[in-house]
N, C-alpha and C positions, 0 to 999 in steps of 0.2 A: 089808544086803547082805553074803554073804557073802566070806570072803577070797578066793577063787579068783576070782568076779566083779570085784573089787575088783582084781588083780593084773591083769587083763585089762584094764581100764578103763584102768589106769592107764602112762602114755607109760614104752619103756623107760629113755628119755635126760631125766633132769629138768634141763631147761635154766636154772632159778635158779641151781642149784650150782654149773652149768658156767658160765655166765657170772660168776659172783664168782671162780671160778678164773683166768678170764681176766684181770680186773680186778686183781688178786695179783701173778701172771705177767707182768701188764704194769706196773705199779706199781716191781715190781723190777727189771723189767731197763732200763725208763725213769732210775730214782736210780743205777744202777750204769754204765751209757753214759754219763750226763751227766757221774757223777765221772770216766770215764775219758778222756772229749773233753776235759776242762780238765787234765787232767796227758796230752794227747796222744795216749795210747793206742791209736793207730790204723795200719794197714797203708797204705792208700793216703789221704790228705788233700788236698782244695785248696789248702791250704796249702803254700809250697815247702819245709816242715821234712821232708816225706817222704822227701825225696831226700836226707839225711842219715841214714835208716833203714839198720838192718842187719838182717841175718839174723836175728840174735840177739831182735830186738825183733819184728820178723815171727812166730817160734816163740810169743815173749812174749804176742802179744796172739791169735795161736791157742788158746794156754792159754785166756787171758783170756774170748773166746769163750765154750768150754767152759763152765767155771764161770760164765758169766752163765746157760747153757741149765741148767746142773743149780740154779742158786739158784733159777730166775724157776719154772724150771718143777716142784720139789721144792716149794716153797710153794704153786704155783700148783693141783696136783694133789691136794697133799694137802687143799688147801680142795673142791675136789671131790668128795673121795672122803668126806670126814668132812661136809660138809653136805648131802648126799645123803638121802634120806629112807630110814628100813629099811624093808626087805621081807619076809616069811615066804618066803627061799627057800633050796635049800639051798646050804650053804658053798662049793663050788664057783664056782656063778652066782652070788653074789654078789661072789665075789672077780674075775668077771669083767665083770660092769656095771662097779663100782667104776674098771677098769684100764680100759675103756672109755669111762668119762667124763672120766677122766684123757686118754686120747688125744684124745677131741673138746674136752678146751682144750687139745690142744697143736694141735689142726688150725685152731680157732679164731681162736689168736691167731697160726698164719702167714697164715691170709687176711687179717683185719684188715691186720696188719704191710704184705700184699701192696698192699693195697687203698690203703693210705698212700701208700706209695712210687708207686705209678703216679698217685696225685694230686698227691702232689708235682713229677713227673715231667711232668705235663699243665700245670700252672702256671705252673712253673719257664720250660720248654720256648720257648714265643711270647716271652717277654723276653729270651732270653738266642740268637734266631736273627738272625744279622745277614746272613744269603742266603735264597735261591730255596732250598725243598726242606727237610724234616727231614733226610735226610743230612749235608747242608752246613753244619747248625746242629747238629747232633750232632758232627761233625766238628770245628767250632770251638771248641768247647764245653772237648772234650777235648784240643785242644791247649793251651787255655790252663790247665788246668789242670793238664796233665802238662809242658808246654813251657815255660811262658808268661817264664822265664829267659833262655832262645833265643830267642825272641819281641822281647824286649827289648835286646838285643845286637844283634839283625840290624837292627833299627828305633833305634839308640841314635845324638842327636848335638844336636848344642849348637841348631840352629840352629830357628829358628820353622816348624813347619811346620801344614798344616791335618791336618784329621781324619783317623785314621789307622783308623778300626774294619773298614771293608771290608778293606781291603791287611791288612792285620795276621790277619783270620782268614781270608783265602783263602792268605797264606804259613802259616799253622798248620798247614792241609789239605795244602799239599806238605809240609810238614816232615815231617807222619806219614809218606811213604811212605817216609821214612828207615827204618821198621823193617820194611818188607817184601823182598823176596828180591831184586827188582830194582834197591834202591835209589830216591834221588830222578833219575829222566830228567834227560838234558842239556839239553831244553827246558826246564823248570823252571827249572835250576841258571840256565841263561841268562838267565832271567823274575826270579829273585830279581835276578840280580846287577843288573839292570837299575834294581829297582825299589829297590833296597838305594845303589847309587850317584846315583838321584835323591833318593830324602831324605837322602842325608849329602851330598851335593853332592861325592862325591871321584871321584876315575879310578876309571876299572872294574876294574884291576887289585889296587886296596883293596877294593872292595868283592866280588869274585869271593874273596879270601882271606876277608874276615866270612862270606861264604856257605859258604865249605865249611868251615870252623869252625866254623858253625852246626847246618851236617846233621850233622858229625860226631859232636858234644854230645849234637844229639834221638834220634841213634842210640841211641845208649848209654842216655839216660835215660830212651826208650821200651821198649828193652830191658829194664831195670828195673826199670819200671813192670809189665810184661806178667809177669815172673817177681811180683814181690809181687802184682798181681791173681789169679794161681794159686793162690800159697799162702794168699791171703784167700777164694777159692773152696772147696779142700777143707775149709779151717776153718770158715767158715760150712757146710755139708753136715755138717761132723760134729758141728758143735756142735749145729744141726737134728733130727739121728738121737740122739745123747746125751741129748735135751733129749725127743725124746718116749718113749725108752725111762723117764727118767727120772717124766716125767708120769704114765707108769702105773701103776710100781712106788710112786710119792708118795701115788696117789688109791688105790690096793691096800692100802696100808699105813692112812691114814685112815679106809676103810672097817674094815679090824680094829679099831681104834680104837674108832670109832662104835661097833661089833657089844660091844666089851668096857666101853665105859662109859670107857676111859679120858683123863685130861684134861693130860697130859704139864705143858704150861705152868703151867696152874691150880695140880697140885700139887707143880713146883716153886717158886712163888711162897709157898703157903701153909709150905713146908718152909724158905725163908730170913723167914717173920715167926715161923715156930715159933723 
């Protein structure tokens, strides 16, 4: 068969290289998340260390971001671009399959990434709905894990009482609207204070001051919240966009590699046993 039949025949995306890029790409930024979840490294946590965060550490782990997309996806790329089978074609077109197979592992591995997340998000989801409705269990969700301090103060006191998971995530759902323009309504604030002096058993007068001590708290530290989901938003987009420019220029650079025979590692390995 000749080469030109040959080049025809043959697919221009060879999906073995891309997917071992993939596999690279995810390998690394899987060891590097995990080292950074266990020293905390993170903008927004379930955990309530978040709300001890500052700016400073927001910037921190924006960085941090970044250099996850340029390691995961600088190895990841260049394993695509250097396992890539050669072609008789000219330098050009090759140097742009090459960037292009780089790009389709970084497209890759945001579907996969995608495809997680919303499985986790479909499992997670039916356990953790204690109302009528995805909203209302989404709503809950989120209060507890941006409030759930507030939560605990409004609902805190000595005394025995029964199950508290209904009450506790429909006060969640009011709390939020602490951070919207209108505030928490006077009906609500009434509705807590009510519900807040039947489980502590005190006058409404104690318990209407725990309530607006409480909205005023969620205020503030939904506020916070909504400012660090911002700057976890543009950081993820730009680590995103860094991470596939870098994909290309890694599997670009591979492919010259491939084209020149060279083996970087190998022959610094053979140069520290010389």
């Amino acid at each position: 068969m000749s080469a030109s039949g040959d080049l025809h025949i043959r697919p221009h995306f060879q999906w073995p290289a891309i997917l071992g890029g993939v596999a690279v790409a995810a390998g690394v930024s899987f060891t590097l998340h995990a080292f950074a979840t266990g020293i905390g490294l993170s903008v927004i946590s379930t955990a309530p260390t978040w709300r001890d965060s500052s700016v400073v550490n927001w910037v921190l782990t924006g960085a941090y971001l970044l250099f996850v997309a340029v390691a995961a996806f600088a190895l990841g790329g260049y394993v695509a671009g250097r396992m890539r089978a050669p072609l008789a074609l000219e330098p050009a077109e090759l140097e742009f399959r090459d960037g292009m197979h780089g790009l389709a592992t970084w497209g890759l591995s945001m579907v996969l990434t995608a495809l997680l997340a919303l499985g986790a998000v479909a499992t997670t989801a039916p356990a953790v709905a204690p109302s009528a409705g995805g909203a209302g269990a989404s709503q809950s969700v989120a209060g507890e894990n941006i409030i759930a301090s507030e939560l605990d103060e409004l609902f805190r006191t000595t005394r025995v009482i029964d199950e508290l998971s209904y009450r506790r995530a429909e006060a969640a759902r009011i709390l939020l609207k602490a951070s919207g323009h209108n505030g928490v309504p006077n009906a609500d604030r009434n509705y807590l204070t009510a519900l807040a002096a039947t489980v502590m058993g005190s006058p409404q007068g104690e318990a209407r001051a725990r309530v607006d001590r409480v909205i005023s708290t969620s205020a503030q530290e939904l506020r916070r919240a909504r400012v660090a989901a911002v700057i976890q938003a543009f950081s993820i987009a730009a680590a995103l966009l860094v991470g596939a420019v870098t994909a290309w220029a890694a599997a670009v650079e591979g492919g010259r590699d491939r084209e020149q025979g060279v083996y970087h590692f190998w022959e610094w390995s053979r140069r520290r046993r010389g």
